[in-house]
C-alpha positions in Angstrom: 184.4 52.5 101.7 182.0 55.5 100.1 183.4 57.7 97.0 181.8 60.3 95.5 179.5 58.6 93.3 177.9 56.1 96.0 177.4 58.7 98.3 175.4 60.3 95.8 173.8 57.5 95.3 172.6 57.0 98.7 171.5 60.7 99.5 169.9 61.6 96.1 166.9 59.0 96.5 166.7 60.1 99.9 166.3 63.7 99.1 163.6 63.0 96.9 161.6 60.5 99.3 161.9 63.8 101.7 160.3 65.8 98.9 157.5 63.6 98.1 156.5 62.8 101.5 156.8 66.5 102.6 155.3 67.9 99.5 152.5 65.4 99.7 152.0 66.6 103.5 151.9 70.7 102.2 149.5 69.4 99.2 147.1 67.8 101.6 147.1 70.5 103.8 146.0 72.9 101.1 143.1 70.4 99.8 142.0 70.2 103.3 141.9 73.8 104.0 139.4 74.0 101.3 137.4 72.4 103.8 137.9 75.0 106.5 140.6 76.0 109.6 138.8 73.7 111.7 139.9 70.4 109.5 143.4 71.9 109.3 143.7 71.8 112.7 142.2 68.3 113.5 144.6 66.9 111.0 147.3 68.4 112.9 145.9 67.0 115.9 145.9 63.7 115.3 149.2 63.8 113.1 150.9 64.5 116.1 149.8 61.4 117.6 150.6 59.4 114.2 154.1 61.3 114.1 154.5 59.6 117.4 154.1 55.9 116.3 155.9 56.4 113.0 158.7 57.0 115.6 158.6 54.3 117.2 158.6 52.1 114.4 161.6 54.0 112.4 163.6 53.8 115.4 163.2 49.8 115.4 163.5 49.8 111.7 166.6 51.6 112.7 168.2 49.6 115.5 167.5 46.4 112.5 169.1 48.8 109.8 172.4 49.6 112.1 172.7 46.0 113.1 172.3 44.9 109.1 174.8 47.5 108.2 177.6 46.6 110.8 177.4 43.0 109.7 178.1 44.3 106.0 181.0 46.1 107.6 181.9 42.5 108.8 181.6 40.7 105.6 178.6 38.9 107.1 176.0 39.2 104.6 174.1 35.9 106.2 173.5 37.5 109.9 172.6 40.8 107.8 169.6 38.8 106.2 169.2 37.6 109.6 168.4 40.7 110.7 166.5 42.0 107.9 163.7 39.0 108.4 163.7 39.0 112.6 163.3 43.2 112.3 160.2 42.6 109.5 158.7 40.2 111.5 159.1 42.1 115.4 158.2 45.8 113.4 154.9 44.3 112.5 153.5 42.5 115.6 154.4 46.0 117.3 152.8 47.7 114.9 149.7 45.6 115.1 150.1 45.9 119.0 150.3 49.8 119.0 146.7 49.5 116.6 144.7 47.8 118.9 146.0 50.2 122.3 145.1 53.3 119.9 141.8 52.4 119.2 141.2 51.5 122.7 142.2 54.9 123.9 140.6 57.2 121.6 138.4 58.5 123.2 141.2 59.5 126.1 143.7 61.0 123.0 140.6 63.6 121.6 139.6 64.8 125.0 142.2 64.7 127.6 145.6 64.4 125.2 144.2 67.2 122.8 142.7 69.4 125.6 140.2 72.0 125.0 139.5 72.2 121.7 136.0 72.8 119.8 133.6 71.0 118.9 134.2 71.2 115.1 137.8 70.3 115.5 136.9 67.4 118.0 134.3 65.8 115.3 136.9 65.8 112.2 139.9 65.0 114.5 137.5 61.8 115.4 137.2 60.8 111.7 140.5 61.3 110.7 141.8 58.9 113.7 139.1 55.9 113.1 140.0 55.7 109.9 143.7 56.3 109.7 144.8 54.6 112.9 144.0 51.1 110.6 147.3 51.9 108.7 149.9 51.4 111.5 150.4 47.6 111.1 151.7 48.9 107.1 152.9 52.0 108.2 155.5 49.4 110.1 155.7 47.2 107.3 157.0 49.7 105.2 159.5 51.4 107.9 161.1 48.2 108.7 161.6 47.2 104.5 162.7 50.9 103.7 165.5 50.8 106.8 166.8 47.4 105.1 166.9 48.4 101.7 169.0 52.0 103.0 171.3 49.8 104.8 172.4 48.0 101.9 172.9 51.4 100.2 169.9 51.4 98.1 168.0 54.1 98.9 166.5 54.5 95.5 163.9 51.4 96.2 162.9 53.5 99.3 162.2 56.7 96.9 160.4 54.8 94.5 158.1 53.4 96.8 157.2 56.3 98.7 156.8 57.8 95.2 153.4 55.3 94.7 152.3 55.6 97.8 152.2 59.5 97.5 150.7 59.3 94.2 147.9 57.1 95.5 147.6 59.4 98.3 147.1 62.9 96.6 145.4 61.7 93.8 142.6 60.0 95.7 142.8 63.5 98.4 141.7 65.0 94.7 139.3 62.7 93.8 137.5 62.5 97.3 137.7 65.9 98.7 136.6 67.8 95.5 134.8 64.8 93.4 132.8 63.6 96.2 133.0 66.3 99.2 134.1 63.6 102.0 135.8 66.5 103.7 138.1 65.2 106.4 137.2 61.4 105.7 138.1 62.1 101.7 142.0 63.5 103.3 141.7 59.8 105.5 140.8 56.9 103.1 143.4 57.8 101.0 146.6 57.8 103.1 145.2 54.3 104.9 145.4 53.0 101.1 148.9 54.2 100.0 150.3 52.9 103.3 148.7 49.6 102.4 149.9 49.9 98.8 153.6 51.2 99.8 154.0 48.0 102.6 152.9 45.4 100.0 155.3 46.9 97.3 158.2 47.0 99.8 157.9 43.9 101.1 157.7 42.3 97.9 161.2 43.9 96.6 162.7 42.7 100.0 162.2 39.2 98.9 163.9 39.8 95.8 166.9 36.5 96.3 170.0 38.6 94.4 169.8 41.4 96.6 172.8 41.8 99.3 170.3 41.7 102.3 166.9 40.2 101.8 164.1 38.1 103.7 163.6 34.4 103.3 161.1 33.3 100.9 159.4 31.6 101.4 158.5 33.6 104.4 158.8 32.2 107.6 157.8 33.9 111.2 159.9 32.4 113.3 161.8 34.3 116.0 165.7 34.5 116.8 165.8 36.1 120.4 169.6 36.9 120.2 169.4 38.8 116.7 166.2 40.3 118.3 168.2 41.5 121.3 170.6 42.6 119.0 168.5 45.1 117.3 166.6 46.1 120.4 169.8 47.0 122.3 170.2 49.8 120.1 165.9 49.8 118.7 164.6 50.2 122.4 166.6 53.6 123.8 166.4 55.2 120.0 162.7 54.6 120.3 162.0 55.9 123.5 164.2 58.6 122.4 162.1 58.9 119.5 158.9 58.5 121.5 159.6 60.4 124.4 160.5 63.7 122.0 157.1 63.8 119.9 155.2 63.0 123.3 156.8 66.3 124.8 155.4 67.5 121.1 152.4 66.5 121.8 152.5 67.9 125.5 153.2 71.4 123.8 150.3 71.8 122.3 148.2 71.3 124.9 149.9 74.7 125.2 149.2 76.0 121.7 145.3 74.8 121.9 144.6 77.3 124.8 145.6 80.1 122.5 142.7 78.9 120.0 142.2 77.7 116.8 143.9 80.5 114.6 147.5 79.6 116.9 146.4 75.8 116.4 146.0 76.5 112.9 149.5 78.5 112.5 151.3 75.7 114.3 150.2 73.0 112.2 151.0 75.3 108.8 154.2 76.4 110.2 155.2 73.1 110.8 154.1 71.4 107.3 156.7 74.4 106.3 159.1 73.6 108.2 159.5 69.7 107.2 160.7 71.2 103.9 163.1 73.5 105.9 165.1 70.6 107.7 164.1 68.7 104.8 168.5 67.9 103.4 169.1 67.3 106.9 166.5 64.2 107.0 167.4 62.7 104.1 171.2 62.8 105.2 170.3 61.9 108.4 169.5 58.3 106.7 172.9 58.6 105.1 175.2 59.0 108.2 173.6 56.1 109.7 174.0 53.8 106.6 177.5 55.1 106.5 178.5 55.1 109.9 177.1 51.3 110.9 179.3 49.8 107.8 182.3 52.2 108.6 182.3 51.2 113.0 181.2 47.4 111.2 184.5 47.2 110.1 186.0 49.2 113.2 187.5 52.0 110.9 186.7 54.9 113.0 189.3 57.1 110.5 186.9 56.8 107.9 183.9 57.3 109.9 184.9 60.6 110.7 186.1 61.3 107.1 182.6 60.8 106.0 180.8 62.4 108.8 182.6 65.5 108.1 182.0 65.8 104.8 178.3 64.6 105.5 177.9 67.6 108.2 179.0 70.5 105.6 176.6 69.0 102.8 173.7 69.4 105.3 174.6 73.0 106.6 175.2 74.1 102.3 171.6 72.3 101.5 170.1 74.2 104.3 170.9 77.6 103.7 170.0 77.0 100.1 166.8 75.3 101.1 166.0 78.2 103.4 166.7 81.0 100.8 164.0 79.3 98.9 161.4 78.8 101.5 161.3 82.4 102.2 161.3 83.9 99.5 158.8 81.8 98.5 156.9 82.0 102.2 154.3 84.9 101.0 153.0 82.9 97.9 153.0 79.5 100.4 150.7 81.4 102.8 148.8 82.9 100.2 147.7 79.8 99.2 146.5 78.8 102.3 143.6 81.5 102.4 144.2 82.1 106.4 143.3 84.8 107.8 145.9 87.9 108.7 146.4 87.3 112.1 147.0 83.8 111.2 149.5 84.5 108.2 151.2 87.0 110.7 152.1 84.1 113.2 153.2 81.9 110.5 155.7 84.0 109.1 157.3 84.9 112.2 157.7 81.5 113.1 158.6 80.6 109.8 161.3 82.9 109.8 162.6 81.9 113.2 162.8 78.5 112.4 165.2 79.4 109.2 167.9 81.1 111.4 167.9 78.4 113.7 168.1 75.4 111.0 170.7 77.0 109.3 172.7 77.3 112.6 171.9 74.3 115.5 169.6 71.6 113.6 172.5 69.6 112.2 174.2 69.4 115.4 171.9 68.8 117.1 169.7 66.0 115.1 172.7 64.7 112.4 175.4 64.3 114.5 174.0 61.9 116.9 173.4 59.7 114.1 177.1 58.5 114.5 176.9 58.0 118.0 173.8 55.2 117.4 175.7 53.6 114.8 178.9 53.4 117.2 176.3 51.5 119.9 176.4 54.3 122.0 172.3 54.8 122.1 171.8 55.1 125.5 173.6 58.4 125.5 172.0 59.8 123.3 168.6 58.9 124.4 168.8 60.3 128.0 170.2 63.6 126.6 167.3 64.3 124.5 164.9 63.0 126.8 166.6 65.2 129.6 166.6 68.1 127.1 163.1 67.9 125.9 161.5 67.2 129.4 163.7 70.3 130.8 163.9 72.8 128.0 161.4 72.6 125.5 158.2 71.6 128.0 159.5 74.1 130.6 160.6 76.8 128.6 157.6 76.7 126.3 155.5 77.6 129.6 158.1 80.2 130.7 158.1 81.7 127.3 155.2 81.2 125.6 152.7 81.5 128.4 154.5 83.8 131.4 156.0 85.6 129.2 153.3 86.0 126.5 154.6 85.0 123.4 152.3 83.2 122.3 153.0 80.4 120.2 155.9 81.7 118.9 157.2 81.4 122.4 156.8 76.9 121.8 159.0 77.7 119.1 161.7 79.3 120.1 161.6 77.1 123.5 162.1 74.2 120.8 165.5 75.4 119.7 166.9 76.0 123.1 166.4 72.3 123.6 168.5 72.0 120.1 171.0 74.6 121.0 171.4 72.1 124.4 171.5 68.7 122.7 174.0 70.5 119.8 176.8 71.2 122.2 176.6 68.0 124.4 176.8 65.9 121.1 179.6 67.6 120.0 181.6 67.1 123.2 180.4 63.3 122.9 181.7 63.3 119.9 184.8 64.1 120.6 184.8 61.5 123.2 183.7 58.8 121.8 184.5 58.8 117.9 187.8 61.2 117.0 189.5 59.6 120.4 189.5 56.4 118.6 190.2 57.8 114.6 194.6 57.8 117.2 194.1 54.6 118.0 
């Protein structure tokens, strides 16, 4: 169903999206640091929250990209437009749902979700979340049109648009933070912009009449409860997956904001790092699903695990290569920063850490699964990784990291006990439910 040359296709563009958006992310956080450790940390603050309903908007994107992609499996390119217009349509009234409860509860997010924190932080993390909070109706847009268009294969419309909308974004980070000081507001205008810019240009393409799944134009909003029940049998546990995970995120660092702003600050760098570390792993993360809804569409389970074989040793040869890099590299990366040394010393143990583990659990752990959504068999997977999170990485990170004393670094290495669970119950399940059908 794949060869060589489509995969290629699919994962190149999706590697490169990965880049931008992570690269983008480091860039920002640099410009912002200019404006102190305090502004670092808000941003980090708040982009936990934001992380959070991103989720829950690519794991709806996703239940509409699976169901799109099994009906190409099917020859069924009608229900797949289908699909494509009623998981648009649903994305966005979310979206503009999840606005409206954010705004209501801000006050509750920056000073009972955050914790403890000071003053300074409190004030930019305020700004920042006013101001970029009005981006999540787009934010959906975009999630919901870039989960069509890799369904279909096309991943390089995806890469394209994320390539404007990171442009618009770092250029006007440039042109408010050092042309006219703004500080934190200068790091927020922009990013509610691209998101606008990326949703219009998305959405646009999507009408596009010649392509294999597209929306109706004119555009009609008109709702088809059995294709929406379609996409929300396998939207609704993936996004409570999704949801529950970066809320138990979130819940950490309560934890990490009583060690101050310097372990705040280390976090948020270390993390920003670590995006590029797992960074292959993402982007063919996207591929396994496209793959595997189009190979269980068509109820070839042979090639499903043909593909996700070869899929799982691209990731694990990417992310040693990837990690190599990133170390070598760490000291100048830090450098850069201008952090203080107790700071830097934080971040590079973490840093470090994360590596080892990356190269070793990650892909079992977060790729894998992947197949088992496509295959319908969501539910699974959710209440394993919500049983994992809620029992590993919350308790463990206040076994290790505050009983224990280590610090920070403790969250972290709490984090990848949780993957080391999740790896080895997805294998099993994998066994089960996908190579016990490849007899058949």
């Amino acid at each position: 169903m794949f060869s060589k040359i489509d995969l290629k296709k699919l994962i190149v563009p999706l590697v490169i999206e990965q880049f931008l958006t992570i690269a983008v992310g480091l860039i920002d956080s640099m410009m912002v640091a200019s404006v102190g450790e305090s502004a670092v940390s808000a941003i980090s603050l708040v982009d936990t929250v934001n992380i959070l309903i991103i989720n829950i908007f690519t794991a709806l994107a996703t239940g509409g990209a699976v169901v799109a992609g099994q009906y190409i499996g099917m020859k069924q390119e009608y229900n797949s437009c289908k699909a494509a217009n009623q998981t648009l349509i649903f994305t966005t009234l979310i979206a503009l749902f999840v606005m409206i409860i954010v705004y209501v509860l801000k006050n509750f997010i920056l000073h009972t979700v955050f914790g403890q924190i000071e003053d300074d932080v409190a004030n930019y993390a305020n700004t920042y979340l006013l101001i970029v909070s009005a981006s999540i109706p787009f934010i959906g847009m975009y999630n919901a049109g870039a989960a069509i268009f890799r369904a279909m294969g096309n991943s390089k419309v995806s890469m394209n648009t994320s390539l404007i909308m990171n442009l618009v974004n770092i250029v006007g980070n440039a042109i408010l933070i050092y042309g006219f000081h703004m500080e934190i507001a200068g790091a927020a205008i922009p990013t509610l912009i691209s998101r606008i810019v990326a949703a219009v240009v998305i959405v646009v393409r999507l009408g596009n009449q010649d392509l294999q799944i597209h929306i109706d134009r004119p555009f009609k909003l008109k709702f088809d409860w059995r294709m929406i029940k379609k996409i929300l049998r396998i939207g609704i546990p993936n996004s409570l997956e999704n949801s529950m995970f970066q809320l138990g995120k979130i819940l950490v660092l309560t934890i990490v904001t009583a060690f101050g702003t310097r372990a705040i600050t280390a976090n948020a760098v270390s993390n920003t790092i670590a995006m590029f570390q797992i960074l292959p792993g993402m982007a063919i993360c996207q591929a396994i699903l496209t793959v595997s809804s189009q190979c269980v569409g068509a109820n070839d389970y042979k090639q499903l695990d043909f593909y996700i074989k070869r899929l799982m040793k691209t990731i694990y040869v990417f992310a040693v290569a990837i990690n190599v890099v990133v170390v070598a590299i760490l000291p100048l990366i830090l450098k850069a920063y201008n952090l203080s040394s107790e700071t830097t010393e934080i971040a590079k143990q973490i840093i470090w850490y994360h590596a080892i583990c990356t190269c070793t659990i990650w892909p079992l752990s977060f790729a894998l699964p992947n197949s088992l959504r496509a295959a319908n068999d969501v539910m699974f997977t959710m209440i394993v990784a919500i049983l994992s999170m809620w029992i590993f990485r919350i308790g463990a990170s206040v076994v290790i990291a505050k009983w224990l004393g280590f610090g920070v670094l403790g969250v972290w290495i709490a984090m990848t006990i949780d993957w080391f669970v999740r790896a080895i119950i997805f294998v099993i399940r994998y066994k089960y439910k996908i190579k016990s059908k490849c007899k058949i």
